[in-house]
KEZA-440441 format. One record per residue (C-alpha): chain; x, y, z; residue number from 0. Coordinates in nm, 3 decimals. Example, Ala and Ser with C-alpha at 12.3 -4.5 7.8 and 13.67 -1.06 7.14 Angstrom:
// residues 2
A, 1.230, -0.450, 0.780, 0
A, 1.367, -0.106, 0.714, 1
//
This chain:
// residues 99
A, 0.000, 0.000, 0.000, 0
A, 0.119, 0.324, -0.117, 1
A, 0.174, 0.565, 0.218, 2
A, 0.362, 0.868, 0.103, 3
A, 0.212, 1.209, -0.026, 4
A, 0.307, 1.208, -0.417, 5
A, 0.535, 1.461, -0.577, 6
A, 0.422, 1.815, -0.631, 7
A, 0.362, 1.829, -1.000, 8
A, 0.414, 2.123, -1.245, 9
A, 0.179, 2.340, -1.379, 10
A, -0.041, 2.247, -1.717, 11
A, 0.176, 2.297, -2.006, 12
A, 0.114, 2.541, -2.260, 13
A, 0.142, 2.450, -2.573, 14
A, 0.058, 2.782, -2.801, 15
A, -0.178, 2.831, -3.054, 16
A, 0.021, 2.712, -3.351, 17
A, -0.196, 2.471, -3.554, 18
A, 0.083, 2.197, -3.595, 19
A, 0.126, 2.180, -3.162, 20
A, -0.240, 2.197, -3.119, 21
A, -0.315, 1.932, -3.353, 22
A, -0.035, 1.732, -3.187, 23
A, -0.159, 1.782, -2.833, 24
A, -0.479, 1.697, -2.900, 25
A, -0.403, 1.347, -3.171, 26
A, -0.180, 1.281, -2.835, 27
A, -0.488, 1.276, -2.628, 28
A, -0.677, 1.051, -2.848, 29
A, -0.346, 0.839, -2.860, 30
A, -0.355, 0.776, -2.531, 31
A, -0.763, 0.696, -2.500, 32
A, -0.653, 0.410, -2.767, 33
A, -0.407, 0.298, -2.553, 34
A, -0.615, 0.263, -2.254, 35
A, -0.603, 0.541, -2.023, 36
A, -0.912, 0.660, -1.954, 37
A, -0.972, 1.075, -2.003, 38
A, -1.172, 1.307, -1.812, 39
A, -1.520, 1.386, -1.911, 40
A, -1.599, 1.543, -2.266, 41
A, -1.183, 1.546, -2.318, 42
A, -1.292, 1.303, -2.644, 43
A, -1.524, 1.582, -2.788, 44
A, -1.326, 1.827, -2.740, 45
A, -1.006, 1.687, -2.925, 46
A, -1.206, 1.564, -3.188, 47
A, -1.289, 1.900, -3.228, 48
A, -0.954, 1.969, -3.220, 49
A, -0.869, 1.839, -3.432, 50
A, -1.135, 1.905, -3.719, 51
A, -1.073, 2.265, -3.639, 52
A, -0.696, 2.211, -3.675, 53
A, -0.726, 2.039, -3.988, 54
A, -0.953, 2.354, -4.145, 55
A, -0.662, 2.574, -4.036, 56
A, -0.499, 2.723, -4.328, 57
A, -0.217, 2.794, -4.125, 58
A, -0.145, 2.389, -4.075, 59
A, 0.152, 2.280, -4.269, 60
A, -0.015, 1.973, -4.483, 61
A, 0.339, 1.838, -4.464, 62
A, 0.295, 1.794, -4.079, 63
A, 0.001, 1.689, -4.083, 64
A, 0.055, 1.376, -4.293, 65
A, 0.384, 1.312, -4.090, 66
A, 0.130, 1.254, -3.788, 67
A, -0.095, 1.083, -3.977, 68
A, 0.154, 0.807, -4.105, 69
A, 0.264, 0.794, -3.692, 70
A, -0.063, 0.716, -3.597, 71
A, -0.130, 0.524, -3.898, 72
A, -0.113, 0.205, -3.738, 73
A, -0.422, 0.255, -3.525, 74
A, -0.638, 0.404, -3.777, 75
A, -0.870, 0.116, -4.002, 76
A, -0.681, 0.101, -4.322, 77
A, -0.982, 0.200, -4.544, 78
A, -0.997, 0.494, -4.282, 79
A, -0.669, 0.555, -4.356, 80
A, -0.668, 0.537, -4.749, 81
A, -0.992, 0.784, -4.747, 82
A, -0.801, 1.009, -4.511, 83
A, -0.446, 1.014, -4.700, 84
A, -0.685, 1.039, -5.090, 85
A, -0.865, 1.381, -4.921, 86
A, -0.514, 1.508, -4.803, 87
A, -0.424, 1.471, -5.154, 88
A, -0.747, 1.635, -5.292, 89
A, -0.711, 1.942, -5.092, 90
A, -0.309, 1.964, -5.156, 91
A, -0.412, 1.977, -5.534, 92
A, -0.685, 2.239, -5.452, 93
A, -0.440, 2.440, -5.247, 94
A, -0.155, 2.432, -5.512, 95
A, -0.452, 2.483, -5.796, 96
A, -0.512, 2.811, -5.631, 97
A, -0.177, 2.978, -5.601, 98
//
């Protein structure tokens, strides 16, 4: 049985409001739901969110984005993946038909 008071911790981390270290904070959290650890309440929401928001961010480097996609690729269903990776495509080609 545990009988000692546990170490003060830090305080929350801030991680900015660049696109590519919100997107990574919150695909983190969802990381670690997959793995097992159990979140607070309405923490899933909320990245989701998150993430959809991050991903509609102009100012998100597509490059970075796939870079995470391909590290979480593994726990993603591959035809989830494949649709994913064919619209990152589509809106590269829309981005770079633009400018």
């Amino acid at each position: 049985m545990f009988d000692r008071d546990f170490p003060a911790f830090g305080p929350p981390h801030n991680i900015g409001e660049k696109p590519n270290n919100v997107l990574s904070d919150a695909l983190k959290k969802l990381e670690n739901l997959l793995s097992g650890f159990k979140l607070g309440e309405g923490v899933v929401d909320t990245s989701v969110q998150t993430v959809m928001k991050c991903l509609r961010n102009p100012r998100l480097p597509v490059s970075q984005f796939e870079g995470r996609l391909y590290d979480c690729s593994y726990l993603l269903l591959s035809s989830v993946h494949s649709k994913v990776i064919r619209t990152v495509c589509s809106l590269m080609m829309l981005i770079l038909s633009v400018l």
